[in-house]
N, C-alpha and C positions, 0 to 999 in steps of 0.2 A: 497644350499644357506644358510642353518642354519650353515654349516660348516664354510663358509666364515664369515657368522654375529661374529662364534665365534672365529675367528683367530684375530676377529680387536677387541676384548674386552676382557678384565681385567677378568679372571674365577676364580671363587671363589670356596675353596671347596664344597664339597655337604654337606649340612646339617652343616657351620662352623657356632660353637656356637659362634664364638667372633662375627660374621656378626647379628646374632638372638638368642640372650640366652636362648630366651622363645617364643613359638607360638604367632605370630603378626595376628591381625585381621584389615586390613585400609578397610573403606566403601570411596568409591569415590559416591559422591552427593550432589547434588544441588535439590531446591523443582523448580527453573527454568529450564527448559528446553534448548535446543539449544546451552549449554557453553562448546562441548565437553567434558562431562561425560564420554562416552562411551569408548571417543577417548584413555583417560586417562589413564580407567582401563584396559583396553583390551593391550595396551601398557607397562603399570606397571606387568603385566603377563607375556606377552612374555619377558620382561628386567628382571625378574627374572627367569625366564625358562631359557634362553639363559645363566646366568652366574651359573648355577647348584647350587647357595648357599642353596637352600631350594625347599621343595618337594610344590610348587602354587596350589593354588584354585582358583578361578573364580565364584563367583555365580552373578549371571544376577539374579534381581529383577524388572527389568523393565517391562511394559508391552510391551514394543516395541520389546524386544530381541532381540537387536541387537549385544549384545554381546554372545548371545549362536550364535547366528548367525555367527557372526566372527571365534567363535571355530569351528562348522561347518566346514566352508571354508575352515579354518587353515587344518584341519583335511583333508578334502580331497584333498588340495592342496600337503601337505607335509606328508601325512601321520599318523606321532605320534606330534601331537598340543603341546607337552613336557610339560602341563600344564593338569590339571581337572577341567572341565567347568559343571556347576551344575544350571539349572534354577528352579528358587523358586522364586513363583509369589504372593503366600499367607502368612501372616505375621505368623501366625499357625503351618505352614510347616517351615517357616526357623528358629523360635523359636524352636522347635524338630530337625531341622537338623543340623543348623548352625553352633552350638557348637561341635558337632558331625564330619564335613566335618573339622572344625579349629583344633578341638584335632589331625586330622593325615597329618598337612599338616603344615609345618613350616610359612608359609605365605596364608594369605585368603583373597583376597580383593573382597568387595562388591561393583557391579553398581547399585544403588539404585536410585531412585528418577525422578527429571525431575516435579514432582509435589509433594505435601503434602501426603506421602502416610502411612499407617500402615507398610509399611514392611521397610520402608525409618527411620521412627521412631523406631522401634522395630531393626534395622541395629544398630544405634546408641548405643541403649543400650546394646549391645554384642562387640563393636569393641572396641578397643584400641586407633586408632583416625580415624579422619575423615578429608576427601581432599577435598576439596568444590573449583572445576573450575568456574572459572568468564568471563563475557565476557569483554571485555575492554569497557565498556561504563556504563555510571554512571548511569543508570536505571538497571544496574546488580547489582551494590552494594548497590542501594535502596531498591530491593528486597534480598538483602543477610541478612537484620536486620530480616526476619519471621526463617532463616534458625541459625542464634546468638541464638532465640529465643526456635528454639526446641532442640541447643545443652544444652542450660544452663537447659532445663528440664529435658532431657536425664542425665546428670551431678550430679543431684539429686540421682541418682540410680546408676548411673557409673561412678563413680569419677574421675578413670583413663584416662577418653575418652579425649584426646588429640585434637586439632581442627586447621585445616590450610587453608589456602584458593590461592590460587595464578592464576593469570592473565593464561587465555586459549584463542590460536588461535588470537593471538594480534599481531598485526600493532606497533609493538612499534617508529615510526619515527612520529604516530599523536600525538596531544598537549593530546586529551581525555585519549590513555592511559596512560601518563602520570600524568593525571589528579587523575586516576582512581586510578593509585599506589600509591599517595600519600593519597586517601581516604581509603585504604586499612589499611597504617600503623597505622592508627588510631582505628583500628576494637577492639572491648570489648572482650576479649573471643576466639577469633582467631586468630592465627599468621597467618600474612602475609609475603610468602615465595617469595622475589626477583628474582624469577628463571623463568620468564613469557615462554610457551608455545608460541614461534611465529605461524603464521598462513603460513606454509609451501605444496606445495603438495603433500611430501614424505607423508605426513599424511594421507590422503585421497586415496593417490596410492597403500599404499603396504594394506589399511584395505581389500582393493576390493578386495586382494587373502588372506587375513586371516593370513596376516605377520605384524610384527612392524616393524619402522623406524628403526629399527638396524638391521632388516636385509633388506634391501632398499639395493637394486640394481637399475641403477649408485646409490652410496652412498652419502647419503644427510649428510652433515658433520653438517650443521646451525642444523636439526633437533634433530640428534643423541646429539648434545652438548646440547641441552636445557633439552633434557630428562635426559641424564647425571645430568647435576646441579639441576634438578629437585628432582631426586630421589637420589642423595648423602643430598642434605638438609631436605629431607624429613627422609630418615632412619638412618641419625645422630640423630635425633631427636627423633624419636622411639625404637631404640637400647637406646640409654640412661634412656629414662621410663622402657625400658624393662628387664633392669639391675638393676634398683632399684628394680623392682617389682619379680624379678625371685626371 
């Protein structure tokens, strides 16, 4: 199946410096829970696994684990998970590691959060930016000014740290989110990325065996297109901090 994921997408070389000039750290998190976080990260690993551009990291700081969990699966499912999945639960430990796991791996994305945590915070101040999933309802983006809140402190100590937010597992035909993306473009501190995460089942069906939406069998074409525009807005955006900053 990973053979087929890769015959229907665009393969980038291994380790091409025009794609990643310099080692990328993205923490995907929200201090809310429930906005598919998980769904994100574990997705933005396999989409870069699958196109070989760079050698992936994965650390899970969640207490839930559901994303070592998913590596798991991946792993006994398919064998070799084409990624490095890393759980670090204590903010101690991934302050000692994290930098560490980032030096050898051209891409590191963190699943952090779900609540206010120390290792949520302490993600912050090690990544380069940060993805913050929302739910499409406006007591998501009420609660996103506590999460504006510990970037601009983080910000303080990591100037670099980039910040984005965009609509997850959204109904986009209701008025609300709707609503929600125009409460978005007005966010202090965060861009807000147009690329909303529909609420599909590909999502849900390929996590149960430890695969992403790009390799979904029957092929979910709505899904694979949102993570596409998802992740081209996202790493235009970080490829160019990361060309200034190499």
């Amino acid at each position: 199946m990973r053979e087929d994921a890769m015959a229907q997408l665009p393969i980038l070389k291994l380790h091409d410096p025009t794609f990643l000039p310099a080692p990328v750290t993205i923490t995907v998190g929200n201090i809310k829970g429930g906005v598919g976080k998980t769904t994100l990260a574990t997705n933005l690993a396999v989409w870069a696994a699958i196109r070989r551009f760079a050698k992936t990291a994965l650390i899970d700081t969640d207490a839930q684990q559901s994303a070592a969990t998913f590596a798991n699966m991946r792993a006994e499912t398919l064998g070799d998970p084409l990624f490095t999945c890393v759980s670090i639960l204590n903010a101690e430990a991934l302050k000692v590691h994290a930098r560490r796991i980032a030096a050898d791996h051209a891409l590191t994305i963190i699943d952090a959060g779900g609540r206010d945590t120390a290792t949520l915070r302490l993600a912050l101040l090690i990544s380069d930016a940060v993805l913050i999933p929302l739910g499409p309802r406006a007591y998501d983006v009420w609660a996103l000014q506590q999460m504006v809140d510990l970037i601009a402190q983080a910000r303080a100590y990591n100037q670099r740290l980039q910040a984005f937010a965009v609509l997850s597992m959204a109904d986009l035909r209701g008025a609300e989110s709707r609503d929600v993306a125009r409460m978005l473009a007005d966010l202090n501190g965060v861009e807000f990325l147009d690329t909303p995460i529909r609420k599909r089942s590909a999502w849900f069906r390929t996590a149960a065996d430890g695969k992403g939406v790009v390799e979904a069998k029957p092929r979910d074409n709505g899904a694979i297109e949102d993570l596409e525009a998802l992740t081209g807005a996202l790493f235009e955006r970080v490829r160019a901090s990361a060309r200034v900053c190499a």
